[in-house]
Every structure is written in structure tokens, then in C-alpha cells.
N, C-alpha and C positions, 0 to 999 in steps of 0.2 A: 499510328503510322511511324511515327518518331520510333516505339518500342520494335518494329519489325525489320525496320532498318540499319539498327544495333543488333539485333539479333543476327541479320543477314550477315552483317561485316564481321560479326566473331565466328559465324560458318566458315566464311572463307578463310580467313586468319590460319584457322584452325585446320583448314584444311589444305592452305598452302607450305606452310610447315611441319605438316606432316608427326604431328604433337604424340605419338605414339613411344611408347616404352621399348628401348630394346634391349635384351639382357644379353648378360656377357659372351656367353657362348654359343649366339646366334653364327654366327660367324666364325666360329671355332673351325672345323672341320678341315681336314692338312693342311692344320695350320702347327707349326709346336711352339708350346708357350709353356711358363713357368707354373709350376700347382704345387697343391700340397694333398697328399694322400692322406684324410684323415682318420681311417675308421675302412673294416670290414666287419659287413655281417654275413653270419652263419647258416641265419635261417631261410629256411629251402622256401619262401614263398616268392607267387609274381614279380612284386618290387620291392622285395625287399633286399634278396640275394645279393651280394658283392662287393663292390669298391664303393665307398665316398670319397670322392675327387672335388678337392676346392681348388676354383680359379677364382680368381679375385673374391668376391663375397658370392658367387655363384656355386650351388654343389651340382657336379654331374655323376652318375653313377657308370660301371662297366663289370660286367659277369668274371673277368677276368684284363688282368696287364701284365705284358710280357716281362719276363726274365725279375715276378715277384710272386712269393709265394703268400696262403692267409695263416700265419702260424698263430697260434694263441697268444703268444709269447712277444707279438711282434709291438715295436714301440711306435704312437704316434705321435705326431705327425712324421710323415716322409716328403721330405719336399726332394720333388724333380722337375725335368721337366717331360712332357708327353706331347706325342701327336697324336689326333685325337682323326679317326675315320667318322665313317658314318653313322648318325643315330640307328642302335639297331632296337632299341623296343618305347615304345613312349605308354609313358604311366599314366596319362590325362593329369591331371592335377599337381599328380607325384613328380618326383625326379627321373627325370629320362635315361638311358642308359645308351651309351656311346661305344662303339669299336675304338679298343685305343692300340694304335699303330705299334709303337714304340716310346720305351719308357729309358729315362736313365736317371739315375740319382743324383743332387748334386751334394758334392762334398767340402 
């Protein structure tokens, strides 16, 4: 009885609090915040294609950001900041991939 009664009270606990993980870029979306660009890739697959975009220790990815091009040659990191639209493809497990609005560099 005693065990089922602690049990109950950490159900509740746990569910008044709402004890669930939220990652960074839950909430992202026109919003613009600060990121670092760190990495494109080349290859033509589902989730692979694109941009890696870090926001704080979160990476999102995007098929393309405006007014940057993917030159071979290009150095990373590129820290700007970006507004980030809607998610437009979800990877399941992977890294999602995000409409990104507008970018600008900072200098």
C-alpha cells in the first residue's frame, strides 16, 4: 500500500511539471536568433543535402539560405544571424530541415 502511494505521488509530480525535454529549436520558427553555419554537404541524398546550421548546441539543417552560396572553397564556421520559417522536411531521427527566411553575416 505504502509502495503504491509513492508511486502515485511521483505520477503526479511528474506530471505536474510537465518533466519533458525541449530542444532548442522547438520554438525557433520567425523567430531570428544568432547561429553559426557550420558545414555544407554535396551529396544528392534525402537528409543529407545542405546546410548544417548550429543554434546553440542544436544542428538544423535547410536545402538552401539566402544571399549564400555552397562553394568548395568556403570557410567554416559562418556565424550570422537567420530567421528560421517553417520546417519543410523531417528526417525522423535525423536532422530536420527548416525554411530559412533571411540570413545576414555578422561582422
Amino acid at each position: 500500500m505504502r509502495y503504491l502511494k509513492f508511486l502515485t505521488l511521483l505520477v503526479f509530480i511528474f506530471s505536474a511539471t510537465n518533466c519533458e525535454k525541449r530542444n532548442e529549436t522547438e520554438n525557433v520558427v520567425n523567430s531570428t536568433t544568432d547561429v553559426q553555419i557550420v558545414a555544407f554537404h554535396f551529396e544528392k541524398l534525402y537528409c543529407c543535402w545542405g546546410w548544417d546550421i548550429k543554434i546553440g548546441t542544436e544542428i538544423i539543417k535547410a536545402d538552401s539560405i539566402p544571399n549564400l552560396k555552397p562553394w568548395a572553397d568556403t570557410i567554416f564556421p559562418i556565424n550570422g544571424k537567420i530567421t528560421i520559417g517553417l520546417k519543410t522536411r523531417d528526417c525522423g531521427k535525423g536532422t530536420d530541415y527548416y525554411e530559412i527566411k533571411e540570413f545576414t553575416v555578422n561582422k
